[in-house]
RODO-2510 file (C-alpha; in nm, 4 decimals, decimal comma):
residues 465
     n   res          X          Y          Z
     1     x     3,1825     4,3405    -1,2708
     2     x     2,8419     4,2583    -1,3693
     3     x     2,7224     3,8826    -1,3293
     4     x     2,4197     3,7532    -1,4650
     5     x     2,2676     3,3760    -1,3900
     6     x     1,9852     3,2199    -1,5069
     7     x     1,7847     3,0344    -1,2072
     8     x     1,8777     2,6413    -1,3297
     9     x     1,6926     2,3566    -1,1190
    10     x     1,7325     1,9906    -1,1698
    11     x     2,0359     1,9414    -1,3882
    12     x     2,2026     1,6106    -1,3724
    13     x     2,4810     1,6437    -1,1275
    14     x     2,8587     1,4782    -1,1935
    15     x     2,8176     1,2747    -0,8860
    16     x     2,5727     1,0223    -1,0664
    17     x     2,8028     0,7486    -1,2554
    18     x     2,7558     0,3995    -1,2228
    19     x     2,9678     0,1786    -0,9046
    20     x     3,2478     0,0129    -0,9506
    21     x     3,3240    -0,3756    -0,9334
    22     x     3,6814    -0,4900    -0,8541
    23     x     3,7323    -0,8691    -0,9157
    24     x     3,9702    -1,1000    -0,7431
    25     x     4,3044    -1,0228    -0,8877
    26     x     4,2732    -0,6548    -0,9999
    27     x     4,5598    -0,4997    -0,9665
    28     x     4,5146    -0,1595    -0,7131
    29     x     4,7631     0,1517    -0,7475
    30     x     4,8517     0,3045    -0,4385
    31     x     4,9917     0,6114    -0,5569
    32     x     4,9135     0,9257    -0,4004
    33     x     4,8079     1,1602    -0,7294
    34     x     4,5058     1,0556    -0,9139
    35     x     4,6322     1,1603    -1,2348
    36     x     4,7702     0,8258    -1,3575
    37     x     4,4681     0,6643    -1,3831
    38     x     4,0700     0,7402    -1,4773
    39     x     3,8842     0,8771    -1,2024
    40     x     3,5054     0,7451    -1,1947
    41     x     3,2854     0,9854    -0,9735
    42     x     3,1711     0,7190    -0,7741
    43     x     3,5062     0,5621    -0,6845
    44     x     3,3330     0,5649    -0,3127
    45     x     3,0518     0,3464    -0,3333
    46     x     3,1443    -0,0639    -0,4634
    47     x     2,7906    -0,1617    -0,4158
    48     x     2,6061    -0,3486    -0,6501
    49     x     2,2637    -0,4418    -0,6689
    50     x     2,2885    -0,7911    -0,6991
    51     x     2,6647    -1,0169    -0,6930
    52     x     2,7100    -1,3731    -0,8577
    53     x     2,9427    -1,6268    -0,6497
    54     x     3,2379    -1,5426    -0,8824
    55     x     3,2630    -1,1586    -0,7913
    56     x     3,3809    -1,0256    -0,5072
    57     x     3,3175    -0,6051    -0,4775
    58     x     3,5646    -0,4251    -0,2649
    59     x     3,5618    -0,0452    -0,1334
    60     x     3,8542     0,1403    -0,2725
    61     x     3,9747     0,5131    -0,1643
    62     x     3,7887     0,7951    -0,3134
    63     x     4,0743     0,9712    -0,3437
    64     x     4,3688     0,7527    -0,4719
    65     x     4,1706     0,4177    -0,5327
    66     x     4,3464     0,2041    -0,2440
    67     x     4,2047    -0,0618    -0,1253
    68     x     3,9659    -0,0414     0,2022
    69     x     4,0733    -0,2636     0,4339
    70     x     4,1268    -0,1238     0,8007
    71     x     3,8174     0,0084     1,0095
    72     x     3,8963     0,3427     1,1636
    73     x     3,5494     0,3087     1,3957
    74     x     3,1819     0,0822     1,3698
    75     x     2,9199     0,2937     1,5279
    76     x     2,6629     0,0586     1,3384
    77     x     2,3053     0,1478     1,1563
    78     x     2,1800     0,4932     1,1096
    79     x     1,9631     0,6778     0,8841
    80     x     2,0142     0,9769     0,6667
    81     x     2,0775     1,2102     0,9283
    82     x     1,9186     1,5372     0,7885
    83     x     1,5822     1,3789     0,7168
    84     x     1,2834     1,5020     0,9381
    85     x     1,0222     1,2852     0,9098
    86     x     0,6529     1,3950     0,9172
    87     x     0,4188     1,2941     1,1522
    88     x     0,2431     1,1106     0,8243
    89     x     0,5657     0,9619     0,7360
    90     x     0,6129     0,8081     1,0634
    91     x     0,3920     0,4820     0,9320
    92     x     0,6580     0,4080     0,6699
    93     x     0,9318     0,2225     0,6966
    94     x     1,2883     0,4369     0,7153
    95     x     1,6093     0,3129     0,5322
    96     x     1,9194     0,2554     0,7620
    97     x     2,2725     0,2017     0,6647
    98     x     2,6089     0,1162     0,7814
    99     x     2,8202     0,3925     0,9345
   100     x     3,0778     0,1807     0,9025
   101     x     3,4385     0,4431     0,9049
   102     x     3,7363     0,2917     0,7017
   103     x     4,0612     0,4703     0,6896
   104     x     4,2816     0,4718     0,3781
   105     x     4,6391     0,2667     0,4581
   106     x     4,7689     0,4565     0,1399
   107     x     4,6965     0,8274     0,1715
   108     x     4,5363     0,8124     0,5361
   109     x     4,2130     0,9542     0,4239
   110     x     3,9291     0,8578     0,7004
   111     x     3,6050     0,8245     0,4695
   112     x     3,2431     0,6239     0,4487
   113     x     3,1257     0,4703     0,1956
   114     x     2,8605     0,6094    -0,0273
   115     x     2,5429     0,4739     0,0216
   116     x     2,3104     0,7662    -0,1015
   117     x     2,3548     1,0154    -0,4079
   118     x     2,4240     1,3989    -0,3411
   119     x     2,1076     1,4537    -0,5366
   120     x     1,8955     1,1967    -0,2900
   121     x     2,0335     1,3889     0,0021
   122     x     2,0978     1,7393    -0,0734
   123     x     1,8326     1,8349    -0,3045
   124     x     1,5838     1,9582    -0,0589
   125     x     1,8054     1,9904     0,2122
   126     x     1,6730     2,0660     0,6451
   127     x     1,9551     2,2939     0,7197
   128     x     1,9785     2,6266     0,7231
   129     x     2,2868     2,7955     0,8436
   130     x     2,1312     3,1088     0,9539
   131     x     1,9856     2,9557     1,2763
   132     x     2,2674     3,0234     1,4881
   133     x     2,4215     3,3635     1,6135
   134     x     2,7449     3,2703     1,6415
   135     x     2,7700     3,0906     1,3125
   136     x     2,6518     3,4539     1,1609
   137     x     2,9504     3,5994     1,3559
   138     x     3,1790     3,4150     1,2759
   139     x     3,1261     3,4617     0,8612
   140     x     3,1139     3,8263     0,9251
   141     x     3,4253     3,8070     1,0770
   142     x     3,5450     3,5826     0,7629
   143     x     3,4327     3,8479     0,4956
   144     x     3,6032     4,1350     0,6640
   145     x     3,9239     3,9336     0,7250
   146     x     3,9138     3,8019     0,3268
   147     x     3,8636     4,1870     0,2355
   148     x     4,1230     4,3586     0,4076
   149     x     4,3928     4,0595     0,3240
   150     x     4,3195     3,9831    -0,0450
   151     x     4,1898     4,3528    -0,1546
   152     x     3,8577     4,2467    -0,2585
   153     x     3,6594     4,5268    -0,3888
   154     x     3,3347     4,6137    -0,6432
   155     x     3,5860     4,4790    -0,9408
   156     x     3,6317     4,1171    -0,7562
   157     x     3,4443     3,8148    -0,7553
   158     x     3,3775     3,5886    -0,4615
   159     x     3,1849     3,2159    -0,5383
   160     x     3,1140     3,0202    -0,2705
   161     x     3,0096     2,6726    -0,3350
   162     x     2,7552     2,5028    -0,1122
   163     x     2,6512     2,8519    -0,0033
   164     x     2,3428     2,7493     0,1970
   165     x     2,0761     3,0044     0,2730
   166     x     2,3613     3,3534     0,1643
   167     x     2,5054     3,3094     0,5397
   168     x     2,8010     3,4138     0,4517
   169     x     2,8028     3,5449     0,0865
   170     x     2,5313     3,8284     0,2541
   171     x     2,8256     4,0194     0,4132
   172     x     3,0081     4,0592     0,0750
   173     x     2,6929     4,2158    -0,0505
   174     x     2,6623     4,4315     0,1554
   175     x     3,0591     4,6357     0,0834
   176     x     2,9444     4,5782    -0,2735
   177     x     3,1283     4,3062    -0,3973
   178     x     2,9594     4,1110    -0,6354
   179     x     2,9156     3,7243    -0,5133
   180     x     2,7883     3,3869    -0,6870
   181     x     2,6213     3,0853    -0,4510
   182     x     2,6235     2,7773    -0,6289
   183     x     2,3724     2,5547    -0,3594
   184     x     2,2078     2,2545    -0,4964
   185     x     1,9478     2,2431    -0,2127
   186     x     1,6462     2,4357    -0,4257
   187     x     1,4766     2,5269    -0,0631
   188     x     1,7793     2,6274     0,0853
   189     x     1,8861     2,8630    -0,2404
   190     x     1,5428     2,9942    -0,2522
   191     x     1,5976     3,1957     0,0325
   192     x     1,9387     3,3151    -0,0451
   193     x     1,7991     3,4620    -0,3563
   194     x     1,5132     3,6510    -0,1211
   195     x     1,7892     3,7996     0,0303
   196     x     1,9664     3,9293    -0,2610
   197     x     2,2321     3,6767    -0,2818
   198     x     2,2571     3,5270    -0,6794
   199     x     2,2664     3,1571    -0,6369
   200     x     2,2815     2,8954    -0,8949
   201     x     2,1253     2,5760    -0,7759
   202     x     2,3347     2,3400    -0,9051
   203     x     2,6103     2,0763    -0,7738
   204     x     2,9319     2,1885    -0,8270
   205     x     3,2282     1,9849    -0,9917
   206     x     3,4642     1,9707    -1,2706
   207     x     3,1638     2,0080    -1,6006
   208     x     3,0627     2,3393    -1,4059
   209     x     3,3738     2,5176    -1,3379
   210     x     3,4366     2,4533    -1,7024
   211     x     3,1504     2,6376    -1,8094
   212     x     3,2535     2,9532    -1,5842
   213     x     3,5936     2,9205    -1,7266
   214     x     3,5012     2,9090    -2,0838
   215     x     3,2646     3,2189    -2,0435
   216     x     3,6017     3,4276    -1,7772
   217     x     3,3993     3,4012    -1,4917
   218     x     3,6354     3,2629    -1,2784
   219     x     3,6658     3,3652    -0,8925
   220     x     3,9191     3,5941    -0,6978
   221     x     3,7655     3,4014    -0,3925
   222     x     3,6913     3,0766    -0,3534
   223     x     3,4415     2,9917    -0,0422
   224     x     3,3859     2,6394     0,0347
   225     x     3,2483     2,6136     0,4092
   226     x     3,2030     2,2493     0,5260
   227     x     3,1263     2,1161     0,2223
   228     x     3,4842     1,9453     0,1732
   229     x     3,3484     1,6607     0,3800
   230     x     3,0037     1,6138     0,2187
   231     x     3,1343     1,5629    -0,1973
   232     x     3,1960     1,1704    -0,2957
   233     x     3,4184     1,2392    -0,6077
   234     x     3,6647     1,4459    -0,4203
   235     x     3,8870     1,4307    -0,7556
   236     x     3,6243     1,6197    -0,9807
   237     x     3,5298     1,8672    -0,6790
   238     x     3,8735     1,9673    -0,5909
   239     x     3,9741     2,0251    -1,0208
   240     x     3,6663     2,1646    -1,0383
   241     x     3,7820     2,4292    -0,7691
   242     x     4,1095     2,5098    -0,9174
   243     x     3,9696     2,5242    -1,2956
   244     x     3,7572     2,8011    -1,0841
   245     x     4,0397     3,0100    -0,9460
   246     x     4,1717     3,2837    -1,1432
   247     x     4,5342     3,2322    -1,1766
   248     x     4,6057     3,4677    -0,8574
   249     x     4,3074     3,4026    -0,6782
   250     x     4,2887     3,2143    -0,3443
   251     x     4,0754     2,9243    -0,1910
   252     x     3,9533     2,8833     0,1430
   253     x     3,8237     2,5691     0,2984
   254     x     3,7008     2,5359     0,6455
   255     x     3,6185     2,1746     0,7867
   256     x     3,6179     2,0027     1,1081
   257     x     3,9907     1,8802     1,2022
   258     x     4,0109     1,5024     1,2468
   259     x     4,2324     1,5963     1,4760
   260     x     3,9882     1,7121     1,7129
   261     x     3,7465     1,4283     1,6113
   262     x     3,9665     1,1994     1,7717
   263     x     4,1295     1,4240     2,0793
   264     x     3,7793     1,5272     2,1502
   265     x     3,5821     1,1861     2,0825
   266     x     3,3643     1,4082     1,8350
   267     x     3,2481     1,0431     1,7498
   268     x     2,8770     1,1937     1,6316
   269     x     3,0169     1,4564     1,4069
   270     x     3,0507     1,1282     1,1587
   271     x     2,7356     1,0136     1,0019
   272     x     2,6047     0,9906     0,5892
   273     x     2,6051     1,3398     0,4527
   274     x     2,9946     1,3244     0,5510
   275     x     3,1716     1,1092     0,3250
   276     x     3,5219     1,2210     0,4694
   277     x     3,6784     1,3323     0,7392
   278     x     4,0683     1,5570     0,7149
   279     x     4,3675     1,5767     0,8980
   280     x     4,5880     1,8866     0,7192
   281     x     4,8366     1,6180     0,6382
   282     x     4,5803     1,4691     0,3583
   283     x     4,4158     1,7773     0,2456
   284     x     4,7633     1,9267     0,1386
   285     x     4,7936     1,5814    -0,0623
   286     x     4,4459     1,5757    -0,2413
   287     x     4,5129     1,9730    -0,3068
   288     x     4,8546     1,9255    -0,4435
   289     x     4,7510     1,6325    -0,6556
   290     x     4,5147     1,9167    -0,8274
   291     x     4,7661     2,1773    -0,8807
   292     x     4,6641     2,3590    -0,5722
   293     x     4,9050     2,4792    -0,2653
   294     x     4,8397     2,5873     0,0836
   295     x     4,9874     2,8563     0,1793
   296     x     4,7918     2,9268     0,5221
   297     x     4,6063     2,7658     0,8126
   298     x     4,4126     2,8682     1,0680
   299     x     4,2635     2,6743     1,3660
   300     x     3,8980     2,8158     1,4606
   301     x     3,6461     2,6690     1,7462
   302     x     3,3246     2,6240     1,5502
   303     x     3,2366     2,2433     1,4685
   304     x     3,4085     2,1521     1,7682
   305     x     3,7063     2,1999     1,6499
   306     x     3,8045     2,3417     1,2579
   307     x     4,0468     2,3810     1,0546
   308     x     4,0415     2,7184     0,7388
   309     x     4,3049     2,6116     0,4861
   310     x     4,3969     2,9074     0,2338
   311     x     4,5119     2,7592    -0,1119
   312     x     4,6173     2,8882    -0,4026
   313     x     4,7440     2,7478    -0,7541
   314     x     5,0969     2,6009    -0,7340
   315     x     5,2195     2,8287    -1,0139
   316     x     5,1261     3,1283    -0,8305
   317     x     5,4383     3,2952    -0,6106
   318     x     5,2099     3,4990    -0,4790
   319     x     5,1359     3,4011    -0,1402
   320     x     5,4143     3,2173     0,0867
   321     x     5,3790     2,9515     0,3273
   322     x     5,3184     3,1263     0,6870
   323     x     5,4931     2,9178     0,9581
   324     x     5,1406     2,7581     1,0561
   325     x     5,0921     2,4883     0,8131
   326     x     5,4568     2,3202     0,9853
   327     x     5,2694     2,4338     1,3402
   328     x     4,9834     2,2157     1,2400
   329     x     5,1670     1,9516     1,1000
   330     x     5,3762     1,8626     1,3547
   331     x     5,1077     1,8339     1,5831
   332     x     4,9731     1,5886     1,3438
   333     x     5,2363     1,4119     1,3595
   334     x     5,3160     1,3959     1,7199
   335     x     4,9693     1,2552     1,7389
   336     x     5,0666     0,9803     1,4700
   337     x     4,8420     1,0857     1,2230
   338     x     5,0870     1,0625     0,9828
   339     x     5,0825     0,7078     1,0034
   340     x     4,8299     0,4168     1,0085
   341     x     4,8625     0,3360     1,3782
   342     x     4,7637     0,6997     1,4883
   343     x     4,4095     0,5721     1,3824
   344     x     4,3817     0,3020     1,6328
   345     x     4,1919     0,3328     1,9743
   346     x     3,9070     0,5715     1,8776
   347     x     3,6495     0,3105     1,8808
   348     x     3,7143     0,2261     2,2316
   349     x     3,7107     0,6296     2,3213
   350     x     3,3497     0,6053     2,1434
   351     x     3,2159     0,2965     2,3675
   352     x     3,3042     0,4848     2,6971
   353     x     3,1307     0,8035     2,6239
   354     x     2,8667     0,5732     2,5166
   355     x     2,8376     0,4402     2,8783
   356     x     2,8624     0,7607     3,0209
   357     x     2,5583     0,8881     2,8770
   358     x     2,3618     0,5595     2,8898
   359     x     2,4886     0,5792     3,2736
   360     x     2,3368     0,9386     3,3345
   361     x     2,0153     0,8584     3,1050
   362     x     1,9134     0,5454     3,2840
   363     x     2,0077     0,6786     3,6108
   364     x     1,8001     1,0407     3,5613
   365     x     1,4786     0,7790     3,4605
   366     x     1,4995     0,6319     3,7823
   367     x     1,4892     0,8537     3,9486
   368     x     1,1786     0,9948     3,8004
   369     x     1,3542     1,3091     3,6950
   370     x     1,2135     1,4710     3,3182
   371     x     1,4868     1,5151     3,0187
   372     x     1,4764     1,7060     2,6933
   373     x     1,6750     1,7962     2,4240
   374     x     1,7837     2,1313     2,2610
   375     x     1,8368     2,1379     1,8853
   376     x     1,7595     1,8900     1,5954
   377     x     2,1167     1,8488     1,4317
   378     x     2,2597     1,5864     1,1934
   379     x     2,4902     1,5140     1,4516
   380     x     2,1695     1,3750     1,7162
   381     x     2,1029     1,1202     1,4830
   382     x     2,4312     0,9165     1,5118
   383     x     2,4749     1,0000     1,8642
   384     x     2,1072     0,9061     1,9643
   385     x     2,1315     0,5343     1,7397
   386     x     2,4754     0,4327     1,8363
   387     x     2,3638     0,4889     2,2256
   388     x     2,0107     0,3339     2,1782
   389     x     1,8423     0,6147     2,3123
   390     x     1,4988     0,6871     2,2042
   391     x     1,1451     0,8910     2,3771
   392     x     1,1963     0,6282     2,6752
   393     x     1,5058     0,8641     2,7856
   394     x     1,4804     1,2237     2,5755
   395     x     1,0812     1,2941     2,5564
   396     x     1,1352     1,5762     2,3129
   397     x     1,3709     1,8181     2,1595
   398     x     1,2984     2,1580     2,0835
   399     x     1,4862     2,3540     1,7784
   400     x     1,4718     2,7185     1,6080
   401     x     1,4077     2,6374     1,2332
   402     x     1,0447     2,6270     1,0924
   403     x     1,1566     2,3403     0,8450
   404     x     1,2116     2,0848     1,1671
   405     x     0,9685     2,2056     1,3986
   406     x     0,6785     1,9631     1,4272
   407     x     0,8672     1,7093     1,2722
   408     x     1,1075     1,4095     1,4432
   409     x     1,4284     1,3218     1,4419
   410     x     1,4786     1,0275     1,2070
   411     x     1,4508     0,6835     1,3338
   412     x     1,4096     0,7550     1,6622
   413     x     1,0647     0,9748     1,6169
   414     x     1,1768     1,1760     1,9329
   415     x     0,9397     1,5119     1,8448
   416     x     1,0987     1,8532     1,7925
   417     x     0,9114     2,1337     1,9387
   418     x     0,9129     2,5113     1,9407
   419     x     1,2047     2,6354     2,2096
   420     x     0,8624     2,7631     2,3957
   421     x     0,8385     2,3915     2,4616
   422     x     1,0793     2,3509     2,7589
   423     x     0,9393     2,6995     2,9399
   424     x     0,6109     2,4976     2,9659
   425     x     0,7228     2,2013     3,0585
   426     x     1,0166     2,2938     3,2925
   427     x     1,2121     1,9339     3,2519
   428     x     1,5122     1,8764     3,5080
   429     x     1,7383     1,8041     3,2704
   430     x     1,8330     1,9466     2,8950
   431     x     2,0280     1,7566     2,6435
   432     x     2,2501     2,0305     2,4384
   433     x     2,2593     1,7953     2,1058
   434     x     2,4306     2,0622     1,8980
   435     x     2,7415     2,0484     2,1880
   436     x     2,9544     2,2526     1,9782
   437     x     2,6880     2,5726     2,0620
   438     x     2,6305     2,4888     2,3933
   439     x     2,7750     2,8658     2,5070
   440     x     2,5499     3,0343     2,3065
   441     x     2,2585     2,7847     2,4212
   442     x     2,3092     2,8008     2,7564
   443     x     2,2984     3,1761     2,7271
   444     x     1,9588     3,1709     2,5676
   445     x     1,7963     2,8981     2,7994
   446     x     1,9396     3,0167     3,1590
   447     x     1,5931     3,0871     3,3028
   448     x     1,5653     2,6847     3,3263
   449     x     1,7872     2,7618     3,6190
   450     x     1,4807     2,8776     3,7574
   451     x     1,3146     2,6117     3,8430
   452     x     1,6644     2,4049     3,9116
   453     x     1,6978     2,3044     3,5668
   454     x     2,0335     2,1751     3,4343
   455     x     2,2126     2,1297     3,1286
   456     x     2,4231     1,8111     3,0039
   457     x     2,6963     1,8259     2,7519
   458     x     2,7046     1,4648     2,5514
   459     x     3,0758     1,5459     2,4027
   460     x     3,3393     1,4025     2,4831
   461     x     3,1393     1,2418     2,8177
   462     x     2,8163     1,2780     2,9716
   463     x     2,8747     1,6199     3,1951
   464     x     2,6151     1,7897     3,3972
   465     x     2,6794     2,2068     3,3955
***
């Protein structure tokens, strides 16, 4: 199968329609499927610029419109986590906003509101998913596993959308299997494409499937890699994903498992660029409410905790359910995440590993001892604002991309560094901010055992390894 695509920057995504208003007295429906009713793309954000005495604006669902009303967790103002300020642009102002976590009393969908556009935030994007080892392992682990199982061979297609820097898609070109990234970072595709990965920089959604369907260039594979969690109109992504899908093709969705979130107090995996969060109870839902059925599920480690759903059109006998979807599910539901009151209690989780950390931070400074961080990740930025910490407690971070290094991590302007940083300045103490790596971290730093050096975990408490 040859596939050709022409290099398109710029183009207006589906995300960009205008908020919605609810007055007193609209009615609300509270049914699951979204097909009984218009869908606007920005069903997530109610925010208007300005609102006369007589209106009222209220967040609804962004899935099945229901009314907002019960707070899942408040860890207060933070700003777009994935923004590295200069050391120029540290004598401007930064915008903050709410991280403010409702969960849905209808359909149980945890979610933010939407405060920025995908275009504002993704456009020219600061992460690059090649940065990590294990990350790389673990996708070339995915591509061999998606070969053998599904047959995938030169005659296939595999799309992945939000495919980053060709990560993953890399390892399909390399058996010979022709692949499409659709990435609408422009940066972030630009070095795909340098390494022979086709990429299409453009968001993804319902208008863009269409045009692949129209010209029968839909997928045998569908990759979509933590990007479940970052899309606003989660109506038009998911159609857009089955309109996609040849009729006997499969899906595959990996995201962090709310689940785990909550177990492990993963409180700083929430922040901007991820408008939802998913138990496996509410993805089947959204899914099914687009013609699409999982059939599979695994559970994997990376993100602190993930969940790989395999989907396929409903119509498609094909693939039977595996006795893991009912595995997962009742664990859901002996958790009570199948019901509203499973939700309560995490913000009190949050507030203690809050004072654990403030508790080792404030005790370390005391004592005169010298702490640093390892890594820049999106994650630092909610974790470092919800606990007040700024240079007072970490004096630097280090971190392995180019884009971040020589930069600061926003709102607090703690610097990032070179890794070299911490050889040369030996601190006592080093802050793994990307927890979720720490293994593969702790591997590469061990010489600050050396000089006594010791390394502290943030997630789920403060612990010093």
């Amino acid at each position: 199968m040859v596939f050709t695509v022409s290099q398109e920057a710029g183009l207006a995504s589906p995300y960009s329609e205008a908020p919605i208003l609810v007055r007193d007295g609209d009615s609300t429906e509270t049914d699951f499927c979204p097909e009984s009713r218009t869908i606007s793309p920005a069903m997530a954000t109610t925010t208007l610029p300005k609102q006369s005495s007589s209106q009222v604006v209220k967040k609804t669902c962004r899935f099945c419109n229901n009314l907002l009303r019960r707070t899942f967790v408040d860890l207060g103002m933070s700003p777009l986590c994935e923004t590295y300020p200069s050391v120029q642009d540290m004598h401007h102002g930064e915008m903050y906003y709410p991280l403010l976590v409702f969960v849905c009393e209808n359909c149980l969908l945890v979610q933010l509101e939407e405060f920025e556009t995908p275009e504002n935030i993704f456009s020219d994007y600061a992460y690059f998913s090649s940065y990590s080892d294990s990350w790389l392992k673990h996708c070339e682990n995915y591509a061999a596993r998606m070969i053998e199982r599904f047959g995938l061979c030169q005659s296939s297609f595999v799309v992945e959308v939000a495919s980053n820097d060709g990560y993953l898609l890399q390892y399909f070109v390399r058996r010979g299997i022709p692949v499409l990234g659709i990435e609408p970072a422009a940066n972030v595709a630009k070095v795909a494409i340098e390494k022979g990965v086709p990429s299409l920089t453009r968001f993804f959604g319902t208008q863009l499937a269409i045009e692949f369907a129209n010209k029968n260039a839909t997928a045998d594979l569908i990759v979509g890699n933590n990007v479940l969690a970052q899309v606003p109109d989660l109506n038009d992504f998911v159609e857009g994903l089955k309109l996609m899908l040849k009729p006997h093709g499969v899906l595959t969705l990996e995201f962090p498992h709310l689940l785990q979130l909550i177990e492990q107090n993963e409180f700083d995996t929430i922040y901007h660029e991820h408008f939802s969060y998913f138990s496996l109870i509410t993805t089947i839902r959204i899914l099914k409410a687009h013609g699409l059925a999982v059939f599979d599920v695994d559970e994997i480690p990376t993100h602190g905790g993930s969940l790989r759903v395999y989907a396929s059109r409903i119509e498609d006998a094909t693939h039977r359910e595996t006795p893991t979807v009912r595995a997962v599910l009742h664990k859901e539901h002996q958790h009570g995440l199948d019901s509203i009151n499973g939700y309560g209690g995490f913000a009190l989780q949050v507030k203690e590993s809050k004072l654990a950390l403030m508790d080792f931070l404030l005790t370390a400074a005391k004592e005169g001892k010298t702490v640093a961080g390892y890594g820049a990740p999106g994650k630092s930025a909610t974790l470092l604002h919800y606990c007040g910490i700024g240079k007072d407690l970490i004096q630097y971070t280090v971190d392995r991309s180019p884009y971040k290094q020589g930069r600061v991590l926003p709102g607090t302007h703690i610097p990032i560094y070179h890794p070299d940083r911490i050889s040369e300045t030996r601190p006592d103490y080093v802050v793994i901010l990307p927890w979720n790596l720490k293994e593969e971290i702790m591997q590469q730093l061990q010489y600050i055992r050396d000089w006594g050096g010791r390394f502290v975990v943030p997630i789920p408490k403060a612990q010093v390894l």
